[in-house]
C-alpha positions as CSV (number, residue, x, y, z in Angstrom):
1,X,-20.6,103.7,-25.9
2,X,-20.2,100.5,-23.4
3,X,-17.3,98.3,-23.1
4,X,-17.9,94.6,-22.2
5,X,-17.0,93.6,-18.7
6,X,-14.1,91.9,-19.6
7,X,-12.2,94.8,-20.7
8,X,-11.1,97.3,-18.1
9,X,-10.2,100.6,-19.7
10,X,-8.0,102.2,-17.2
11,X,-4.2,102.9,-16.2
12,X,-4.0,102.0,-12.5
13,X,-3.2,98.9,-11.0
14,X,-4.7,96.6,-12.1
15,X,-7.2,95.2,-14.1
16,X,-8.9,92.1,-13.5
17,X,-7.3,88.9,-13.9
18,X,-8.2,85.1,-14.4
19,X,-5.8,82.1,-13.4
20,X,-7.2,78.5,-13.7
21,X,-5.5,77.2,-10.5
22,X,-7.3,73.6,-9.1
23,X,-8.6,74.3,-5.6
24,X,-7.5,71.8,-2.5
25,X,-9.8,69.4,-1.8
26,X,-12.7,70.3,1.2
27,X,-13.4,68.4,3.8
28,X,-17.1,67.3,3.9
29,X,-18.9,70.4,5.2
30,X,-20.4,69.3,9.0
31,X,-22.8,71.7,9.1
32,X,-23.8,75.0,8.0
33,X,-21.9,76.7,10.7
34,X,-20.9,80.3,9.8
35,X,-17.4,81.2,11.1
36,X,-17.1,84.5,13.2
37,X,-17.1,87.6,12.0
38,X,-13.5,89.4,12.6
39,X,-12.7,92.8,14.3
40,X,-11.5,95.7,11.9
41,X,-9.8,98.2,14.0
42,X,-6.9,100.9,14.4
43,X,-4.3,98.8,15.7
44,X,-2.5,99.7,18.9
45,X,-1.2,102.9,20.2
46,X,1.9,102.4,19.3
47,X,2.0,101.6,15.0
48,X,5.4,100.0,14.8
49,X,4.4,97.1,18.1
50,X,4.0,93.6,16.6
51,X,1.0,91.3,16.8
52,X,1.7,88.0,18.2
53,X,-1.0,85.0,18.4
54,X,-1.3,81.8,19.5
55,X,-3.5,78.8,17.8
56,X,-6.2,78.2,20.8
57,X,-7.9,74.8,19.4
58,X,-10.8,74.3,17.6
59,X,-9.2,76.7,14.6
60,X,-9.5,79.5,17.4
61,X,-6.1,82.0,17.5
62,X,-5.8,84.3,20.7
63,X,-3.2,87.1,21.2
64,X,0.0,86.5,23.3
65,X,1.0,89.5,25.4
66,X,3.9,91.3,24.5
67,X,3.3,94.8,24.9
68,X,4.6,97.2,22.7
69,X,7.6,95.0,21.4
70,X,8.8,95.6,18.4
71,X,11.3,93.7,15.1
72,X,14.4,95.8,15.5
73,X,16.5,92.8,13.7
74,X,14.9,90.8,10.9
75,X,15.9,88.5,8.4
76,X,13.5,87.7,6.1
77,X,16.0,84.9,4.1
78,X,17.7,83.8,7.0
79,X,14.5,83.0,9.2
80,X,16.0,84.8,12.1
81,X,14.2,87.6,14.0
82,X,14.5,89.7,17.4
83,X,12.0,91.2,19.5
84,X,12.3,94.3,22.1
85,X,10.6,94.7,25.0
86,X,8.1,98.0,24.3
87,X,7.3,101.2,26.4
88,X,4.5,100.0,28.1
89,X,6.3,97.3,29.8
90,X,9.7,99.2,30.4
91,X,11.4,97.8,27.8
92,X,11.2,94.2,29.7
93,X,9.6,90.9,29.9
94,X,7.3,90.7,27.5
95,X,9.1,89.0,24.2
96,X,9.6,86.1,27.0
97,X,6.1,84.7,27.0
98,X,7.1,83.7,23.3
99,X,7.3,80.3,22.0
100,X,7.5,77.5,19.3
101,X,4.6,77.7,16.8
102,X,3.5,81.7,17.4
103,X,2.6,83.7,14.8
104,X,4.7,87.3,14.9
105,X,2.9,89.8,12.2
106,X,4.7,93.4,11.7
107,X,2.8,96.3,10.0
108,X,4.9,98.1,7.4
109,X,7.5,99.8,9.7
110,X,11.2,101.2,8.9
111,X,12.4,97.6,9.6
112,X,10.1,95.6,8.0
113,X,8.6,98.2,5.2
114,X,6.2,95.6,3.6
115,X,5.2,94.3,7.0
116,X,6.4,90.9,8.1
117,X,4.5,87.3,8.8
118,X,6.2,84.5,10.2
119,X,5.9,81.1,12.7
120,X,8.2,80.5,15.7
121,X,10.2,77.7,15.3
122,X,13.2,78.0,18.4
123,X,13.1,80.6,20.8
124,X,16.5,82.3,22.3
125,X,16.2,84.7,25.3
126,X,19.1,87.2,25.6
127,X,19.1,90.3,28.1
128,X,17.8,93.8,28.0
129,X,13.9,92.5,27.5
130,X,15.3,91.0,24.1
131,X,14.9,88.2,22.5
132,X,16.0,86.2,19.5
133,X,13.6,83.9,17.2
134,X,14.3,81.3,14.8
135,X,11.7,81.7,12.0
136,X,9.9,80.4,9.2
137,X,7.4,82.2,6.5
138,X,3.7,81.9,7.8
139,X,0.2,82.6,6.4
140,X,-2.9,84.5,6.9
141,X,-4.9,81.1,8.3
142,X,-2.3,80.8,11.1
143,X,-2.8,84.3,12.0
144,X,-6.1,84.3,11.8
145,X,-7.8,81.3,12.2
146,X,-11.0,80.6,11.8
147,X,-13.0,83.7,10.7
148,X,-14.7,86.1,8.1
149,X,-13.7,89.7,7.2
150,X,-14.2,91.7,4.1
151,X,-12.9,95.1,4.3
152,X,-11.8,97.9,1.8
153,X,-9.4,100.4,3.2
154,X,-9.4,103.9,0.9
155,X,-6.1,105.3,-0.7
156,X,-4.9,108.9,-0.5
157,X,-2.3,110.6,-2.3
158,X,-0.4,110.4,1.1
159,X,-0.2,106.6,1.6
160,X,1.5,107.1,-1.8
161,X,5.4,106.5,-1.7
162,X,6.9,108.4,-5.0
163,X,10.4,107.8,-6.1
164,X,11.5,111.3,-7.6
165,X,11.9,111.5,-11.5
166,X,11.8,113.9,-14.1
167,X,9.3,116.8,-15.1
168,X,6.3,116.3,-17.4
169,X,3.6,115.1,-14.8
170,X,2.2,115.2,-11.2
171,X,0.2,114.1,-8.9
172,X,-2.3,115.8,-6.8
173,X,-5.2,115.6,-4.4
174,X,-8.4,114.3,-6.3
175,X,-11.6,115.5,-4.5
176,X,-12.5,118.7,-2.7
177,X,-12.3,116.9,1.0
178,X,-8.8,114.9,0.5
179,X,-10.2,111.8,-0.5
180,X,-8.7,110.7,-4.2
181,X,-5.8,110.4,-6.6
182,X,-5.4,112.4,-9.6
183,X,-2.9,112.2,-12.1
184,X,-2.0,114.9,-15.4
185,X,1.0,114.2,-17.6
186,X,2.6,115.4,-21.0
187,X,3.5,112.6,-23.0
188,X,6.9,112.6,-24.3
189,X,7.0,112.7,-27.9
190,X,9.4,111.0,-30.4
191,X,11.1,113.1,-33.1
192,X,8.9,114.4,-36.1
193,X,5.9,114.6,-33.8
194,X,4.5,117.8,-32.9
195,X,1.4,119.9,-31.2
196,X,-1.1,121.1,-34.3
197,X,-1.6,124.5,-34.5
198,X,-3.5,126.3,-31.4
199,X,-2.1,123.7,-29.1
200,X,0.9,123.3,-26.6
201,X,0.6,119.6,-25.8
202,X,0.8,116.4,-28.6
203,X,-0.5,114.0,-26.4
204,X,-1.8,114.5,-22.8
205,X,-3.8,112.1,-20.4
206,X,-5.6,112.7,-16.8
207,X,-6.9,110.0,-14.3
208,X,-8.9,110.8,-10.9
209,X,-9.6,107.7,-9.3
210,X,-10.8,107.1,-5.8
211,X,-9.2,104.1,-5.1
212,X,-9.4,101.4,-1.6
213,X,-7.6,98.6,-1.4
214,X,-9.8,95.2,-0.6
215,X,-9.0,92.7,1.2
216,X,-11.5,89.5,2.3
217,X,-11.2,86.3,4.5
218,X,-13.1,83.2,5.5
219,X,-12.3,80.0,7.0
220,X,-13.9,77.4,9.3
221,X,-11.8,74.4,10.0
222,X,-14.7,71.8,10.5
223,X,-14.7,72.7,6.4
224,X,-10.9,72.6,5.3
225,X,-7.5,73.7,6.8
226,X,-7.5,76.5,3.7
227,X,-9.5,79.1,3.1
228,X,-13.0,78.6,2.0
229,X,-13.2,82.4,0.3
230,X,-10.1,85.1,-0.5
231,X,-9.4,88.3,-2.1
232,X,-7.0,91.1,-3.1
233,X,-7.2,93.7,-5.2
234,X,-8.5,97.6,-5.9
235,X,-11.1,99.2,-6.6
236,X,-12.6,102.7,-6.9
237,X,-14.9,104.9,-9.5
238,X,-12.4,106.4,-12.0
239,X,-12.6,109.4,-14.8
240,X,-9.8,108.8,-17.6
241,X,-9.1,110.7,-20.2
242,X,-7.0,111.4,-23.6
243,X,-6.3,114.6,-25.6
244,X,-4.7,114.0,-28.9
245,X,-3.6,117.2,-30.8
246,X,-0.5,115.8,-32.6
247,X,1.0,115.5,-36.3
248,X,4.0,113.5,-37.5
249,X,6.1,113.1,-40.3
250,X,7.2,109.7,-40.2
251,X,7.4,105.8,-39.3
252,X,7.9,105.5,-35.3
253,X,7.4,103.0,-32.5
254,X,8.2,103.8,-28.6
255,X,7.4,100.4,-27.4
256,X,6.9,100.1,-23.6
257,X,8.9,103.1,-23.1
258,X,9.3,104.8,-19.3
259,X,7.3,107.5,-18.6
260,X,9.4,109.6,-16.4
261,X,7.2,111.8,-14.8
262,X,7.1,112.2,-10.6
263,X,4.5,109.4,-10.1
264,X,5.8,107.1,-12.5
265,X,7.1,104.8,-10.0
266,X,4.8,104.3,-6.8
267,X,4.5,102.3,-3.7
268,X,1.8,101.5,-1.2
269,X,2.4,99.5,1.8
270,X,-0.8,100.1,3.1
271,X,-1.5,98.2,6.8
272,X,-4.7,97.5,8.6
273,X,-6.1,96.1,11.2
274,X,-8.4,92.3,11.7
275,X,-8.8,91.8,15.4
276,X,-5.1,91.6,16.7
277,X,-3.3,90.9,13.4
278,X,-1.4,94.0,11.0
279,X,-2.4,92.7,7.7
280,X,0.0,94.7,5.3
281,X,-1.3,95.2,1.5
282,X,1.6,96.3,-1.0
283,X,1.0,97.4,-4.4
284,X,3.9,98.7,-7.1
285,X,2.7,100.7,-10.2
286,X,4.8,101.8,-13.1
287,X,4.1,103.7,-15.5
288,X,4.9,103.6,-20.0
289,X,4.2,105.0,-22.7
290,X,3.0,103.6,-26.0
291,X,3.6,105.7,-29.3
292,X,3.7,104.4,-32.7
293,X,2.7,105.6,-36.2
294,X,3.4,103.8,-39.6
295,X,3.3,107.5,-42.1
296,X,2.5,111.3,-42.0
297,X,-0.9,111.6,-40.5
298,X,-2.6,114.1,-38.3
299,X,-5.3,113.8,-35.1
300,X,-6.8,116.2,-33.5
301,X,-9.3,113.9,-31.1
302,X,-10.3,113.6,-27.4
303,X,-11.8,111.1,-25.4
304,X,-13.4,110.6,-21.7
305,X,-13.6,107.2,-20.2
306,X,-15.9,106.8,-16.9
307,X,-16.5,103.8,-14.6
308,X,-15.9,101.2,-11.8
309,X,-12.5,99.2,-11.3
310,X,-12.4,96.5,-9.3
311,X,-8.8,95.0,-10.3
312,X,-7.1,92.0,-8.6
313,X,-7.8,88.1,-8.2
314,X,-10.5,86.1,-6.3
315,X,-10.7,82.7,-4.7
316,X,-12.8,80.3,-3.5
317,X,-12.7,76.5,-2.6
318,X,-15.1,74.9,-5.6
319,X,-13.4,77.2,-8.3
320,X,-10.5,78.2,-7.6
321,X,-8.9,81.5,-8.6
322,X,-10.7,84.1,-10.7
323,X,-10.8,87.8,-12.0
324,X,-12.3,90.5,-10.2
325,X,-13.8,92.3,-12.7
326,X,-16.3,95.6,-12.8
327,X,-19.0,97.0,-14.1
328,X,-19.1,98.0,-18.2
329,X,-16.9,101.7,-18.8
330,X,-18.2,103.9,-20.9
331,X,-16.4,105.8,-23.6
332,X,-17.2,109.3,-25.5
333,X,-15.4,111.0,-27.9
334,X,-15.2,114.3,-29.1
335,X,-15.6,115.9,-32.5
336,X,-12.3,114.7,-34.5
337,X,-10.4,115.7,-37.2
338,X,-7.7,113.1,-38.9
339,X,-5.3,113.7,-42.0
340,X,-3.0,112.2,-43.8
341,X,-2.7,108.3,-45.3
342,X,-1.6,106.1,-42.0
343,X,-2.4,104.5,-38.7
344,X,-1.6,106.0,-35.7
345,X,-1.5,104.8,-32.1
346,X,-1.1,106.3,-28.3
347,X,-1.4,105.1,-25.0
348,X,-0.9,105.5,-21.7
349,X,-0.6,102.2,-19.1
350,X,0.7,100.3,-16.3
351,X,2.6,98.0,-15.3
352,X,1.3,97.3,-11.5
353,X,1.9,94.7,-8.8
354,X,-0.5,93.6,-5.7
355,X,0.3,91.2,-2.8
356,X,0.6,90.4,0.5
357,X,3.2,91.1,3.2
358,X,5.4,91.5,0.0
359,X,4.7,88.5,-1.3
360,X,3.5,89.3,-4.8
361,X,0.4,87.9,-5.9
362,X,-1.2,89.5,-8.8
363,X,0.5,91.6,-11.9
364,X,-1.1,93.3,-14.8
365,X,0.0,95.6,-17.6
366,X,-3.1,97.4,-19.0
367,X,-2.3,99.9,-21.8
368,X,-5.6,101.7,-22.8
369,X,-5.2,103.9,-26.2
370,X,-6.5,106.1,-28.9
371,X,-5.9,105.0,-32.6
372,X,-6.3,107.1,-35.7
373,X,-6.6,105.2,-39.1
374,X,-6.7,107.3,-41.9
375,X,-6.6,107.5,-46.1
376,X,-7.6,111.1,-46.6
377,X,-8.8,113.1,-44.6
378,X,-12.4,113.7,-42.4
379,X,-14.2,114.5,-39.2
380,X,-14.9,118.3,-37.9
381,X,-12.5,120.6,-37.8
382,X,-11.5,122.2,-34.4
383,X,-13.3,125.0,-33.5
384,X,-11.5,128.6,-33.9
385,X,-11.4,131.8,-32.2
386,X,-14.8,130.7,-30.0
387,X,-16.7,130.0,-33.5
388,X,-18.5,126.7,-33.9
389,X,-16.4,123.4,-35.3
390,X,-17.1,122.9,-39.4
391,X,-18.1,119.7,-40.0
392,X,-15.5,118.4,-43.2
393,X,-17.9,117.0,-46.0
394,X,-15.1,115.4,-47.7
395,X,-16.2,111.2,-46.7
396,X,-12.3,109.9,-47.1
397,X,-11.7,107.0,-45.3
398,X,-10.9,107.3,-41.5
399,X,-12.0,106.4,-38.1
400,X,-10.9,106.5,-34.4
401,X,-11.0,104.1,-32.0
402,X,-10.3,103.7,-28.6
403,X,-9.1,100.9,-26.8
404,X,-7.2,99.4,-24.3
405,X,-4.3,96.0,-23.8
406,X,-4.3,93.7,-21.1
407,X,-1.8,91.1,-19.7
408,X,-1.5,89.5,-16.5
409,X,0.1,87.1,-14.2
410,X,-0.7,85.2,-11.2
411,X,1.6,83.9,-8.8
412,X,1.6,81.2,-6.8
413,X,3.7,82.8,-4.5
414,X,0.9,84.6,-2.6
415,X,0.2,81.4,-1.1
416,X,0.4,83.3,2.1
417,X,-3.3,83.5,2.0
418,X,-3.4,80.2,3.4
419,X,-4.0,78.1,-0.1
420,X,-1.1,76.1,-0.8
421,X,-0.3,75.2,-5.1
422,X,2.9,74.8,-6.5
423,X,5.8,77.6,-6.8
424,X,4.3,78.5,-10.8
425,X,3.1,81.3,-12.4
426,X,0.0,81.6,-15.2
427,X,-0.2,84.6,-17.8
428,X,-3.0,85.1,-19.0
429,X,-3.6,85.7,-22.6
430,X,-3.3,88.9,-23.9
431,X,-6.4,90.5,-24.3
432,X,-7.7,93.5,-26.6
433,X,-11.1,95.7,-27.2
434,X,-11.5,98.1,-28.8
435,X,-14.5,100.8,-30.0
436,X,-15.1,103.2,-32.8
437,X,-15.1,106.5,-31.4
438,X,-16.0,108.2,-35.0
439,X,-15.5,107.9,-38.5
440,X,-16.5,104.8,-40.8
441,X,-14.5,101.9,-40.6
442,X,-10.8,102.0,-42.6
C-alpha cells in the first residue's frame, strides 16, 4: 500500500524537511544569462593540498597558485591559520602569493577533519615556505563565484567513520559489486519481553540503502550577491524492513533509548571536487530504539518497506527553503498473528545531522514502526514445520499498522551556502502516518 509523499518511511539520515525562511531580496534580473557550468573533478594529486581562489571581477573566482600547501595549524575559533609550502614546490614559496580577501578551502584531512572554509583577512610570512593567516569564516559564493553545479557523490560502507560499541548489529557491504550500505540489528528488549516460540529474535530490523550525497549550486551576480538555487541532502533507493516475533507480560516504555550496536554512531566527511574548490559534506547519524506496550499482548508480524529517499533541505531565491522529499514508499505486510488485550509499539530510527564544512544545516529524527492493537485475538497463525499458515476464524478485534515519526530542524547556521538570515533555528512540527497492514480497525 502507498504512503503519501510527505511521509518518508525510513531510518537513515534524513527525511525531508520544510523551514519557512524569507529569501533576500534579487536584484532585477538583466537578462536571461545562464551562469557557467562548474568542473566536477578528483581534486589534485595530493588529497590533503588546499584550494585557494581569488575573486577575478565580474563574480568570476580564479585559483591562486600555491602548490601542494597544506593547514598544518588551524584555529577554527580563533580565525588564525598557517600554510606550508608543498612537495611540488620544495616546501617553499608558494603560501607567499597569498593575500587579504582569498578564499583557503581544506578537504577533510587529519587537521581539519570536516574540511575548512575561510577569507584572508592579514597575512604574516614566517620562514621555512610558511606562513601565518589571520582569518575569518567564508562561504560557498566566495569560493565559487558565479556558477552552476549539481552533483551527487555515492556513499560506501568505507567513507563510513564508526565509533566502536557493543554487540547486537553490523554493518556490511550492500550490493554484489561494493556499491551500498546495509544494516541488520537485534533490538534490545526490556524485561518481560521475549521471542515467541520457533524464534531466536523479539524484534529485528534490516536497511540496504544505496545512498549519494547531493550537493547543487547556482549564482549569477548580475541577479543577486546570494545564491539563486541550493541544495544538500541524501538520496538513494532503500529496502527496510521489520520482523516482530515478540510477547510481553507487562506495561513498558524505552523512550528514545541508544541502540548500541557497531553502527550506531556514524560519520561521513565526504569531500569533492567543483573546479578548484574541496567542497566537504558531513553528515552524523545516530541510532534509538523505540519500545513500548501498555499490557500482555503477543505479535507475530513482518513488514517490507521499499522506495526512494531524497532527505535534506532546498533553496531558491522566490521561496526560500523547502523539503526535499521523494517519491510515495510502499509497504507490505506479512500474514500476522496478535494476542492478548493491548497496544503494542516498536521502532527503529534516527537521529541524523547534514551540513557543510561542519556547519550543520539540516537535522531530522525519523522513527518508522510497527504497532499491534489488539482485544482478543486474530490473524493467521505462523506456519509450522513447512505446513501452510491457518488462517484464525476467531474476528476479535485487532489490527497492525505500520508507520513512521518525523521531526526536524533547520539551522540558520548553514549560511555558508552563501544566503545570509539570522543565527535561528525552525522545528518543524512533528509529523505522523501511519497504514493498516492487516486486521480491522481497533
Amino acid at each position: 500500500m502507498k504512503h503519501t509523499t510527505r511521509f518518508l518511511l525510513v531510518p537513515l539520515l534524513l527525511a525531508g524537511v520544510a523551514a519557512p525562511l524569507s529569501a533576500l531580496p534579487a536584484a532585477a534580473d538583466s537578462g536571461d544569462r545562464t551562469p557557467p557550468a562548474l568542473r566536477v573533478g578528483d581534486g589534485p594529486a595530493d588529497k590533503d593540498a588546499v584550494s585557494v581562489v581569488r575573486a577575478a571581477g565580474d563574480g568570476k573566482v580564479g585559483p591562486v597558485p600555491v602548490g601542494d600547501a597544506r593547514l598544518t595549524d588551524y584555529d577554527a575559533a580563533g580565525g588564525h591559520a598557517v600554510l606550508t609550502g608543498g612537495a611540488s614546490n620544495g616546501g617553499q614559496g608558494a603560501p607567499d602569493q597569498l593575500r587579504a580577501g582569498d578564499v583557503i578551502a581544506s578537504p577533510a584531512t587529519t587537521q581539519t577533519p570536516q574540511g575548512a572554509l575561510v577569507k584572508v583577512t592579514a597575512v604574516h610570512p614566517q620562514t621555512g615556505g610558511r606562513v601565518a593567516v589571520d582569518t575569518r569564516p567564508a562561504d560557498l559564493t566566495d569560493a565559487l563565484g558565479d556558477g552552476t553545479v549539481d552533483l551527487r557523490t555515492p556513499l560506501t560502507a568505507a567513507d563510513l567513520r564508526t565509533k566502536p560499541s557493543s554487540a547486537g548489529g553490523k554493518v556490511t557491504g550492500g550490493q554484489a559489486n561494493g556499491g551500498g550500505i546495509r544494516l541488520d540489528v537485534d533490538v534490545p528488549m526490556p524485561p518481560g519481553v521475549k521471542p515467541t516460540e520457533g524464534h531466536s529474535s523479539a524484534l529485528s530490523g534490516s536497511l540496504e540503502i544505496r545512498p549519494e550525497l547531493l550537493f547543487s549550486y547556482e549564482r549569477a551576480h548580475w541577479y543577486s550577491i546570494a545564491p539563486s538555487k541550493a541544495a544538500i541532502g541524501l538520496e538513494g533507493d532503500y529496502t527496510y524492513g521489520f520482523k516482530a516475533h515478540a510477547e510481553g507480560t507487562a506495561s513498558y516504555d524505552t523512550g528514545h533509548k541508544p541502540l548500541h550496536i557497531p553502527a550506531a554512531e556514524v560519520d561521513v566527511n565526504k569531500t569533492v571536487w567543483v573546479g578548484p574548490v574541496p567542497i566537504v559534506l558531513n553528515a552524523k547519524i545516530n541510532y534509538f530504539y523505540d519500545i513500548s506496550a501498555d499490557g500482555k499482548i503477543t505479535v507475530d508480524a513482518e513488514q517490507r518497506t521499499e522506495g526512494r529517499l531524497e532527505a535534506g533541505a532546498r533553496y531558491d531565491a522566490d521561496h526560500g527553503w523547502s523539503a526535499l522529499s521523494g517519491p510515495e514508499p510502499v509497504t507490505t505486510g506479512t500474514a500476522a498473528r496478535v494476542t492478548g488485550a493491548a497496544t503494542a509499539k516498536a521502532g527503529v530510527g534516527t537521529h541524523a545531522e547534514l551540513g557543510l564544512y561542519g556547519s550543520i544545516g539540516v537535522t531530522a529524527d525519523v522513527m518508522p514502526y510497527l504497532k499491534a492493537t489488539a482485544s482478543g485475538s486474530g490473524g493467521a497463525e505462523p506456519p509450522k514445520d513447512g505446513k501452510s499458515a491457518e488462517v484464525n476464524d476467531a474476528h476479535d478485534a485487532w489490527a497492525l499498522y505500520g508507520g513512521g515519526e518525523l521531526t526536524g530542524s533547520f539551522f540558520a547556521k548553514l549560511s555558508v551556502l552563501g544566503v545570509k538570515v539570522l543565527d535561528h533555528s525552525w522545528d518543524f512540527p512533528p509529523v505522523t502516518y501511519e497504514q493498516r497492514l492487516a486486521g480491522g480497525s481497533v
